[in-house]
Biotite code that builds the C-alpha atoms (Angstrom):
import biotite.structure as struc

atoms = struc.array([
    struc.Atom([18.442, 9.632, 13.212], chain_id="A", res_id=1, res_name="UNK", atom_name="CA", element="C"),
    struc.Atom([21.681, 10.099, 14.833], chain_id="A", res_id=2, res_name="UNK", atom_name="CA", element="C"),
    struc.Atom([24.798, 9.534, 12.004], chain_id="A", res_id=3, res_name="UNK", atom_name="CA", element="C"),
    struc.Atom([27.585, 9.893, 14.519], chain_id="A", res_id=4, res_name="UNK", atom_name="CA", element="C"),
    struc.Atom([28.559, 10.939, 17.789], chain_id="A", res_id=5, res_name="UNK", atom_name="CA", element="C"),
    struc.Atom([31.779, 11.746, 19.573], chain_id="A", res_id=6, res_name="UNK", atom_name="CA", element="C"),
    struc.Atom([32.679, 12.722, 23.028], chain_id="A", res_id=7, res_name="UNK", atom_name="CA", element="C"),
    struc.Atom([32.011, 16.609, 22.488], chain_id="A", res_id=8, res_name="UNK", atom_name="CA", element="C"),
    struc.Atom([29.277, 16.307, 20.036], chain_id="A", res_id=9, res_name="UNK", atom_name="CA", element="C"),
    struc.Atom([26.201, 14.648, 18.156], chain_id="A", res_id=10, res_name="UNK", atom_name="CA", element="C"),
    struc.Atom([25.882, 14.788, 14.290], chain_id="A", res_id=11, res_name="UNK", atom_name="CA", element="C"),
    struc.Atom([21.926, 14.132, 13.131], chain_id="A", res_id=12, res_name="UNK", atom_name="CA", element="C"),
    struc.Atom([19.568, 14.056, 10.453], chain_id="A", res_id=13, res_name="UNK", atom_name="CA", element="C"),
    struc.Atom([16.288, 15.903, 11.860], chain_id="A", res_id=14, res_name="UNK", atom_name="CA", element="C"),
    struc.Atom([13.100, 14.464, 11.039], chain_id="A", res_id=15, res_name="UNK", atom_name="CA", element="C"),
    struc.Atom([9.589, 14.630, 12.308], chain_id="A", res_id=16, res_name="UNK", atom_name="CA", element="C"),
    struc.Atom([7.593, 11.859, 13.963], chain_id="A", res_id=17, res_name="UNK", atom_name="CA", element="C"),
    struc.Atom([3.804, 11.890, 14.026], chain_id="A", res_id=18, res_name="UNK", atom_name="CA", element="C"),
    struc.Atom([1.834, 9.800, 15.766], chain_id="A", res_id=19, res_name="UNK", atom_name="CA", element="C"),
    struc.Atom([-2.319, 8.693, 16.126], chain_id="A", res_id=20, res_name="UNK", atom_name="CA", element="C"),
    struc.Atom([-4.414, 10.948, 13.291], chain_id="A", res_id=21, res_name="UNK", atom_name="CA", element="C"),
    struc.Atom([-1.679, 13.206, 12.973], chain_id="A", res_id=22, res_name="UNK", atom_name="CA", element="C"),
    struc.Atom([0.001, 10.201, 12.034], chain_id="A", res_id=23, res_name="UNK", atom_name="CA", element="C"),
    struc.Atom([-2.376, 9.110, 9.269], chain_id="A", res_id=24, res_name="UNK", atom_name="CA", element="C"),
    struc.Atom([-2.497, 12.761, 8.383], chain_id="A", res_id=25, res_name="UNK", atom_name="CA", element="C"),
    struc.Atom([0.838, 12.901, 7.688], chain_id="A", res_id=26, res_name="UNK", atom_name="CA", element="C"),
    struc.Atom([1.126, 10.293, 5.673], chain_id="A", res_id=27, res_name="UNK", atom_name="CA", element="C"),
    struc.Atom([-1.939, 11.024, 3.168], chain_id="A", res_id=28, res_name="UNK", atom_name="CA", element="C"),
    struc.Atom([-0.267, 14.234, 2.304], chain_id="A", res_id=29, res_name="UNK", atom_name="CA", element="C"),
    struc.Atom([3.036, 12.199, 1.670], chain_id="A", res_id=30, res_name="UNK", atom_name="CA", element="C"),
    struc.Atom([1.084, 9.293, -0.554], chain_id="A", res_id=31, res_name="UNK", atom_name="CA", element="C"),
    struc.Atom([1.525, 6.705, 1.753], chain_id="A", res_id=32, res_name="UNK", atom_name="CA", element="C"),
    struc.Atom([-0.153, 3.872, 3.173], chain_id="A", res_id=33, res_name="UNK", atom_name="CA", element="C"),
    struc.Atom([-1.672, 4.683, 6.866], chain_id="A", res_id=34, res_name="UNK", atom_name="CA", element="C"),
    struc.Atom([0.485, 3.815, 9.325], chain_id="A", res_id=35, res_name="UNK", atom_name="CA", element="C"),
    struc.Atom([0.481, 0.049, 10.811], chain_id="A", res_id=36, res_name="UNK", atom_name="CA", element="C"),
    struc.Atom([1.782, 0.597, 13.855], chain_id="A", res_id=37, res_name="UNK", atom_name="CA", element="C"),
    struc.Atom([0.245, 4.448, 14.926], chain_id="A", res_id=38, res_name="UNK", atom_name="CA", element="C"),
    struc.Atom([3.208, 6.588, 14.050], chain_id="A", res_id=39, res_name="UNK", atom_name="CA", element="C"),
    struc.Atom([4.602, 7.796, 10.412], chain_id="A", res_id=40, res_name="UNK", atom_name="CA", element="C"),
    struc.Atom([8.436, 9.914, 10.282], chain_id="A", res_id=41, res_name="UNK", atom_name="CA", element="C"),
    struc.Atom([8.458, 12.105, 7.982], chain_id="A", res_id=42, res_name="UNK", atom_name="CA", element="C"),
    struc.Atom([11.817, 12.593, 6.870], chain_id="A", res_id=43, res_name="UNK", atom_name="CA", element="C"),
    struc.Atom([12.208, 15.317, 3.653], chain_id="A", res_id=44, res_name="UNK", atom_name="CA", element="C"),
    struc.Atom([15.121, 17.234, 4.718], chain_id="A", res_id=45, res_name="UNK", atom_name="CA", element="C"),
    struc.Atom([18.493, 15.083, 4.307], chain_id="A", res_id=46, res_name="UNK", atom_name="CA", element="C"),
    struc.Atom([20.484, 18.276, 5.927], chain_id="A", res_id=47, res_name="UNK", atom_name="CA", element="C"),
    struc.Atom([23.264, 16.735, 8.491], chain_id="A", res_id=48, res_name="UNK", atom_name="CA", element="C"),
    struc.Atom([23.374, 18.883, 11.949], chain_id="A", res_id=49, res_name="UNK", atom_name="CA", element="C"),
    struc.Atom([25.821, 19.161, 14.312], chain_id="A", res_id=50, res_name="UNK", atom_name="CA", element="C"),
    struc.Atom([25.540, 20.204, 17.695], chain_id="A", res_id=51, res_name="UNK", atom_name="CA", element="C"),
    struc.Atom([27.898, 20.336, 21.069], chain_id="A", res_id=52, res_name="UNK", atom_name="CA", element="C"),
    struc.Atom([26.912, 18.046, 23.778], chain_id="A", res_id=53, res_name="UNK", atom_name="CA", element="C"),
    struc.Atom([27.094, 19.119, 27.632], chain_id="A", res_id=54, res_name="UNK", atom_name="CA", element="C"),
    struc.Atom([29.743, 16.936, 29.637], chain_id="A", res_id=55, res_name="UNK", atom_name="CA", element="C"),
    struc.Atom([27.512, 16.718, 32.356], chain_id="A", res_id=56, res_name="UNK", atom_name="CA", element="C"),
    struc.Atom([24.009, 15.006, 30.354], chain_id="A", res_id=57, res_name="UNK", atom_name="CA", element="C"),
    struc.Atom([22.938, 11.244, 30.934], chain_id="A", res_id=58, res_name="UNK", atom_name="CA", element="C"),
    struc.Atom([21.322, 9.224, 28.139], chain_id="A", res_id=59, res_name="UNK", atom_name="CA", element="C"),
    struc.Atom([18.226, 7.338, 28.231], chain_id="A", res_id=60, res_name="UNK", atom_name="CA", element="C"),
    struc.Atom([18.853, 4.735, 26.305], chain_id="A", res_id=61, res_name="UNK", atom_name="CA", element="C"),
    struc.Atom([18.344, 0.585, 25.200], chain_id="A", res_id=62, res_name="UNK", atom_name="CA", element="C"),
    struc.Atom([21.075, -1.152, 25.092], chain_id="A", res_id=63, res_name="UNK", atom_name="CA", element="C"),
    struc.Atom([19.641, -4.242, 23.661], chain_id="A", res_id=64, res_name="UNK", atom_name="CA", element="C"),
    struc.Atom([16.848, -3.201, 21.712], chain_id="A", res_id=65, res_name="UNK", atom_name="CA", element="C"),
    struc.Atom([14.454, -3.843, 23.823], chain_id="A", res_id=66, res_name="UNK", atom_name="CA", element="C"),
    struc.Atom([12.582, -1.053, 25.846], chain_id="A", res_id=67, res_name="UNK", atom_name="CA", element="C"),
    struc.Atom([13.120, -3.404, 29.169], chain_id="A", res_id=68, res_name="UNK", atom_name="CA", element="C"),
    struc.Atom([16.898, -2.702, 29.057], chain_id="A", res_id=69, res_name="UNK", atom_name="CA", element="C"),
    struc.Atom([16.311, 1.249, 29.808], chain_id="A", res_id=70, res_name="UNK", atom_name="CA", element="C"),
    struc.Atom([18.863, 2.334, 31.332], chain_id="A", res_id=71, res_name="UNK", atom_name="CA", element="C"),
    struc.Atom([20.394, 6.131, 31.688], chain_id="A", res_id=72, res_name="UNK", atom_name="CA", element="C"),
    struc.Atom([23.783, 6.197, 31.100], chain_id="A", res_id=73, res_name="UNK", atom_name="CA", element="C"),
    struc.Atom([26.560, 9.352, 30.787], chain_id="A", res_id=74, res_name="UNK", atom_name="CA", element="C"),
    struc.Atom([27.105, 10.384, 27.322], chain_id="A", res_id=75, res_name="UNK", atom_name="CA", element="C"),
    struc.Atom([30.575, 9.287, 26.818], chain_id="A", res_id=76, res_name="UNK", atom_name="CA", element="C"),
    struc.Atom([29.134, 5.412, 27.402], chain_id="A", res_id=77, res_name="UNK", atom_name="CA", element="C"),
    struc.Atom([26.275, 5.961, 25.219], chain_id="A", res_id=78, res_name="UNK", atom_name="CA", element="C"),
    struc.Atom([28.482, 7.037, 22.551], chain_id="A", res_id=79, res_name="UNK", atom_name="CA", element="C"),
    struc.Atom([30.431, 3.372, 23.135], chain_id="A", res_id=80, res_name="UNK", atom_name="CA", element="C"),
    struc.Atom([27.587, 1.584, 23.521], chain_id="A", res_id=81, res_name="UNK", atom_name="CA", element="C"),
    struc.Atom([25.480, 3.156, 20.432], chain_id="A", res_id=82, res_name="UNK", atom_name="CA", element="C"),
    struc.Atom([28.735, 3.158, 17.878], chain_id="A", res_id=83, res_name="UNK", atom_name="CA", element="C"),
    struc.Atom([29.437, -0.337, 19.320], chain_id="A", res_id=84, res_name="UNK", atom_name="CA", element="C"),
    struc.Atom([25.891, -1.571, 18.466], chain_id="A", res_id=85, res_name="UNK", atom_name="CA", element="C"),
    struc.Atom([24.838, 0.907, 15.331], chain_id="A", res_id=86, res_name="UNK", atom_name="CA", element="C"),
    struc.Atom([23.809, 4.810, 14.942], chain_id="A", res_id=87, res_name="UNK", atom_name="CA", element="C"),
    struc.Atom([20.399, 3.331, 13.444], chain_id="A", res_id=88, res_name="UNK", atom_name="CA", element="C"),
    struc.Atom([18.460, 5.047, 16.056], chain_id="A", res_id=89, res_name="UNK", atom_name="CA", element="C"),
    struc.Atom([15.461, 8.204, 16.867], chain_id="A", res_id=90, res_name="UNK", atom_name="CA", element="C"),
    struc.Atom([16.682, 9.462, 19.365], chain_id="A", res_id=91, res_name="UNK", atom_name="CA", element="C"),
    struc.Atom([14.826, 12.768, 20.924], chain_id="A", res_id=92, res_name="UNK", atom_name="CA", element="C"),
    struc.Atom([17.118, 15.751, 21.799], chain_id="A", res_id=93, res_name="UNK", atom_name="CA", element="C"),
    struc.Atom([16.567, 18.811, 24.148], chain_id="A", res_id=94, res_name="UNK", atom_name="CA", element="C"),
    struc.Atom([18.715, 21.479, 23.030], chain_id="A", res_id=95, res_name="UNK", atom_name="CA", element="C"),
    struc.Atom([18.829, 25.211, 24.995], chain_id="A", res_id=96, res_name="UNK", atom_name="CA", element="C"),
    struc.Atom([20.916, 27.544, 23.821], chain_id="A", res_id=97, res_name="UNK", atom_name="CA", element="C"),
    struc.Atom([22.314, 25.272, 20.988], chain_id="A", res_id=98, res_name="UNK", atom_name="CA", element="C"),
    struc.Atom([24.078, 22.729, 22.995], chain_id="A", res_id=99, res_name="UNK", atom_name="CA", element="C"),
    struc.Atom([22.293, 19.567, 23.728], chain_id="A", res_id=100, res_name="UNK", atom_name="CA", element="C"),
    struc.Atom([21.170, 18.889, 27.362], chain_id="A", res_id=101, res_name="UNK", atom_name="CA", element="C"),
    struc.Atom([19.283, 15.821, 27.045], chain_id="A", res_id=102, res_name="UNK", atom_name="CA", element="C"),
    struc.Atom([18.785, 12.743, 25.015], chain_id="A", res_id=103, res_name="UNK", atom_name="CA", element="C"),
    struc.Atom([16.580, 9.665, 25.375], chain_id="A", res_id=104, res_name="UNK", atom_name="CA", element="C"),
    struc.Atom([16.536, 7.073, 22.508], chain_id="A", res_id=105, res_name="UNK", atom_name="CA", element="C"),
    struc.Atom([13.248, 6.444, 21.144], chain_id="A", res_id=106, res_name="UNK", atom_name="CA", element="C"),
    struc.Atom([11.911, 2.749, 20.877], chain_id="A", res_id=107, res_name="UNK", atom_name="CA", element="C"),
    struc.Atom([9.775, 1.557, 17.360], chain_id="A", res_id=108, res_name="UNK", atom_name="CA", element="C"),
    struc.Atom([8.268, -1.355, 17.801], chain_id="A", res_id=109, res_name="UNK", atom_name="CA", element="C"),
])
């Protein structure tokens, strides 16, 4: 779940996201119900990271909510749009080298 985000950077609380019998896996050995909609996060780690973001990366993002809004936008406007709308948000992060080269929200239905 992304906490914040500036121009430079990305702050984050990691977690992992299962999905199908991993998914129900996951979730037995965590002593919860089975998953109603095919994915469980499992989230035991409340650690913060930070990481830089490259000037140059898009977002793939929905602006609305709604997975019809996709739209991929340069990081500086994501960072307007999401802080304007909420950090609530998965988002999935490719990071090389410790700096973060791509992002692309992820939609829960």
């Amino acid at each position: 779940m992304v906490v914040s985000a500036s121009p430079s950077g990305i702050e984050f609380d990691l977690a992992c996201w299962f999905t199908g019998e991993a998914a129900v896996t996951a979730a037995a050995e965590d002593g919860s119900e089975p998953p109603p909609n095919d994915y469980y996060v499992r989230n035991d780690n409340p650690q913060i990271r930070s990481l830089p973001v490259s000037s140059e990366i898009e977002v793939v993002w929905y602006p609305n909510g709604d997975p019809a809004s996709e739209v991929a936008v340069p990081f500086t406007d994501w960072v307007n749009g999401a802080t304007s709308r909420g950090l609530f948000f998965g988002v999935w992060l490719d990071v090389i080298d410790g700096e973060v080269l791509h992002i692309r929200e992820q939609w829960v239905p």
